[in-house]
C-alpha positions in Angstrom: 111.2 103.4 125.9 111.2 104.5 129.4 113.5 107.1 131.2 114.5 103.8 133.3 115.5 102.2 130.3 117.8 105.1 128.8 119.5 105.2 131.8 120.4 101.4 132.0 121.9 101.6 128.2 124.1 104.7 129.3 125.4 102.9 132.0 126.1 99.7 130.0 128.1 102.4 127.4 130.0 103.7 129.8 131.0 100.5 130.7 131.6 99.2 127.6 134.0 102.8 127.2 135.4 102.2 130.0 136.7 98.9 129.2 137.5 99.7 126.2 139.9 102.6 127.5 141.5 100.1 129.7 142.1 97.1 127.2 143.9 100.1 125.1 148.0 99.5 125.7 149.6 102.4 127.5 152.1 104.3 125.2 155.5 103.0 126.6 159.7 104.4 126.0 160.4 102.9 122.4 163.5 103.2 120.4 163.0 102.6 116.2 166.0 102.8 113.8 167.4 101.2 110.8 170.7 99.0 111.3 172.7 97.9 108.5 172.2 94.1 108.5 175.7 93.2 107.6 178.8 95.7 107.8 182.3 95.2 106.8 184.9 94.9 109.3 186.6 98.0 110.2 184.3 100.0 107.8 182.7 103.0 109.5 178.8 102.9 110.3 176.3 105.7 111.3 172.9 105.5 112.1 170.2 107.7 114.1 168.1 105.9 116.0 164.6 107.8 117.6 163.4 107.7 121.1 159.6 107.9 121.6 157.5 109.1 124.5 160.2 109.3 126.7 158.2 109.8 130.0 156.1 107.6 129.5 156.8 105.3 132.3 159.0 108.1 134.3 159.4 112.0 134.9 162.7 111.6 135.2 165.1 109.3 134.2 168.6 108.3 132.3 169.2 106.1 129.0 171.9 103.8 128.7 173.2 102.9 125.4 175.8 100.2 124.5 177.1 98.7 121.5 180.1 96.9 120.2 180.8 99.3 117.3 185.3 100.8 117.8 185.8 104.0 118.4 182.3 105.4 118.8 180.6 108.7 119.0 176.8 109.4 120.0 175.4 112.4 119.4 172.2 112.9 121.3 169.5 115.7 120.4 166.1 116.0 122.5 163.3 117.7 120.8 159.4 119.5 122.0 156.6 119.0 121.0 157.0 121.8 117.9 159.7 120.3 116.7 162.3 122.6 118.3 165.6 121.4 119.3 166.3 121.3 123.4 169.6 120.2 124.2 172.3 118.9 122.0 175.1 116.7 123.7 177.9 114.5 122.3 179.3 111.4 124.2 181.8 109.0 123.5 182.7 105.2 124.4 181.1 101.8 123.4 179.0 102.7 126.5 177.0 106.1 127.6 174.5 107.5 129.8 172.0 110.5 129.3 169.5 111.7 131.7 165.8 112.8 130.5 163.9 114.8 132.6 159.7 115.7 132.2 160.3 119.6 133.1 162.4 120.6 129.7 159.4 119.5 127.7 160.7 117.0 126.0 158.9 114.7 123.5 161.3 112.8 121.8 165.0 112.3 121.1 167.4 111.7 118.2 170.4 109.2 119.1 173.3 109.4 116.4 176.0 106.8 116.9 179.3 106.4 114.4 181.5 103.8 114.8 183.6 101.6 112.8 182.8 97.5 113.1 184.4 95.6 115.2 187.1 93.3 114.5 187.4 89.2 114.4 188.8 88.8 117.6 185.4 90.4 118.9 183.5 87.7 118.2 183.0 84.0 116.4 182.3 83.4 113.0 179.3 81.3 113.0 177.6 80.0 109.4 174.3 79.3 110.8 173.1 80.8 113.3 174.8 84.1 111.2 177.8 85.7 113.5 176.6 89.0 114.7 177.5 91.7 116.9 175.4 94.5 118.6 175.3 97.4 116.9 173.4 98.9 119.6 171.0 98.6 122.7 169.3 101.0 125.1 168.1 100.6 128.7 165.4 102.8 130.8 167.4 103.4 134.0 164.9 104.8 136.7 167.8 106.7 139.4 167.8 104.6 142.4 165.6 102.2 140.8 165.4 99.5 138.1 166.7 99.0 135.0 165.0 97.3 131.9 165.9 97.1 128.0 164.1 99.3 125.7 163.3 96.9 123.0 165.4 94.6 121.3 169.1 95.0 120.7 170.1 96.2 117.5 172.2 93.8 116.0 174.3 93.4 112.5 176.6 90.5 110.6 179.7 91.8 110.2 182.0 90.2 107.3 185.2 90.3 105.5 185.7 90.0 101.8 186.9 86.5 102.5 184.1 85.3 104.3 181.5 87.1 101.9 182.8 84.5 99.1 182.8 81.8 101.5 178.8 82.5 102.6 178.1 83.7 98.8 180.0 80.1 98.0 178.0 77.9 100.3 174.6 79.3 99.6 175.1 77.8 96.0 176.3 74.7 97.0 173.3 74.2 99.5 171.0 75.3 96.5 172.8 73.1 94.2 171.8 70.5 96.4 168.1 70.8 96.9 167.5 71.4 93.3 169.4 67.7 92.9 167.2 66.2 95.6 164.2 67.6 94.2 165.3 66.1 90.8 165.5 62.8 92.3 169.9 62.6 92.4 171.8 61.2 94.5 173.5 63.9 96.9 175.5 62.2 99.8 178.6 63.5 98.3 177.7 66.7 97.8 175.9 67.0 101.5 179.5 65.9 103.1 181.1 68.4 100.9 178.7 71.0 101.7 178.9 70.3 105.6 182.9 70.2 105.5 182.3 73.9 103.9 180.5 74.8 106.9 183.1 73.5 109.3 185.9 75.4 107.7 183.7 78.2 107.3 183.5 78.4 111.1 186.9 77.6 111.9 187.5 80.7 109.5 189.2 78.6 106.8 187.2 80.6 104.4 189.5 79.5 101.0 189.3 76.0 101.6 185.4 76.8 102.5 185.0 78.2 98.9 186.7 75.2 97.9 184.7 72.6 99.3 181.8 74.2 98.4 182.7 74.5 95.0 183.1 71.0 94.2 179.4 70.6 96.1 178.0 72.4 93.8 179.9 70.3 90.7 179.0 67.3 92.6 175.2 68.6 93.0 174.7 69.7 89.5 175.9 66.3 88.3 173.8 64.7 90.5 171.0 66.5 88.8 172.0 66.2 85.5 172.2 62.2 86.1 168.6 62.2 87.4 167.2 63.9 84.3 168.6 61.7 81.6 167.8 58.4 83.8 164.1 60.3 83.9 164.3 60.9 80.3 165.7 56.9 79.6 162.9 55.9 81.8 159.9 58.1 79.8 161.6 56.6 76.4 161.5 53.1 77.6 157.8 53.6 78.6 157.0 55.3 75.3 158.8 52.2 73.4 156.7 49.7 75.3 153.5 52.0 75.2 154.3 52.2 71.2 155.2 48.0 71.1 151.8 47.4 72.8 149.8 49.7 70.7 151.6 48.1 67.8 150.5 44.4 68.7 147.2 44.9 69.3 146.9 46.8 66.2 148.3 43.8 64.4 146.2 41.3 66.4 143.1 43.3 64.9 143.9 43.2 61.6 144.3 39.5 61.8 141.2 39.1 63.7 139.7 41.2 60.8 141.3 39.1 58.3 139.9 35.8 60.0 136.8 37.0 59.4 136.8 38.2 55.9 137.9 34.6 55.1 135.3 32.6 57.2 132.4 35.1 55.4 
């Protein structure tokens, strides 16, 4: 191959690199943490969440933090690149700022926030879509610049006893009722019942929820009890004919066979 040659392949790899390194994403400000998915109302909650590659989109700029947690407390702790801790710095409020700067060296932070969870009057219980509440969310704030969320919020159901039975209560109704539909019963009761749960579910009625959802589920299960013994009438009347049938023809043989024994 010629010299000419060689050099048109290195310039189609270095293309080909080239466009590679530019079809890679750009490492951008992320925050990763695990939220409880449900919390109880007015019970305390902590959880550390982790800020990556902080200056990745700016050398200097400040983090907003929000949730709807009571009587809160974040504790922030910035790290280097060996693991050693740079700054330490406690805050307090259901909103905070902190500002990161490129010259402390900084690769990555450690956001601690304790709080208790809210209570009812903070928001509307809601069966389906779940009520929920944010447990936290973080913004990139440039200084004199824009502002844009980091992620998605963080967000958890928060519950009381009461309304733990009510949802535990209305998931077994609503299973009660597809296992009856699937057996062929007939549910419109039970649907009504299971719908007027809902309601009063919503409306935070959650004792007459349990209630109503309780006699779905009795209505349900009968249902499906019904459909299998009409199924199980229905396969014993077939087997009855299937046997009378079998039967006649078996008789209608042996006198065709008799018929002709006599004739020869």
């Amino acid at each position: 191959m010629s010299s000419s040659h060689y050099s048109e392949l290195g310039a189609v790899l270095a293309v080909v690199a080239l466009l590679a390194v530019a079809a890679t994403p750009a490492a951008a400000v992320s925050v990763s943490g695990d939220e409880p998915s449900t919390a109880q109302v007015g019970e305390q909650q902590s959880t550390t969440f982790e800020v990556a590659e902080p200056f990745s989109d700016y050398e200097e700029w400040t983090l907003r933090a929000e949730t709807d947690l009571e009587n809160v407390t974040w504790t922030i702790q910035t790290f280097d690149n060996a693991g050693n801790q740079v700054d330490e710095e406690t805050l307090t409020g259901q909103a905070i700022e902190y500002d990161f700067d490129a010259a402390t060296a900084v690769t990555r932070a450690d956001v601690q926030i304790e709080g208790t969870t809210p209570g009812t009057e903070t928001f509307q219980w809601s069966y389906d879509p779940e009520q929920t509440v944010t447990y936290a969310s973080f913004e990139q704030t440039q200084r004199g610049g824009s502002t844009s969320q980091i992620g998605s919020a963080f967000e958890t159901r928060p519950y009381t006893t009461d309304s733990r039975e009510a949802r535990r209560a209305i998931d077994d109704a609503e299973a009660a009722v597809e296992r009856a539909t699937d057996a062929g019963g007939s549910v419109t009761g039970a649907e009504r019942d299971v719908r007027d749960a809902i309601e009063f579910y919503n409306a935070g009625e959650f004792n007459q929820a349990v209630t109503n959802a309780n006699e779905a589920e009795s209505a349900a299960s009968s249902a499906q009890s019904s459909a299998k013994r009409t199924r199980l009438l229905m396969y014993g009347g077939a087997a009855v004919v299937v046997l009378l049938v079998l039967g006649g023809l078996g008789y209608w043989y042996l006198q065709q066979r008799d018929t002709y024994d006599k004739l020869g």
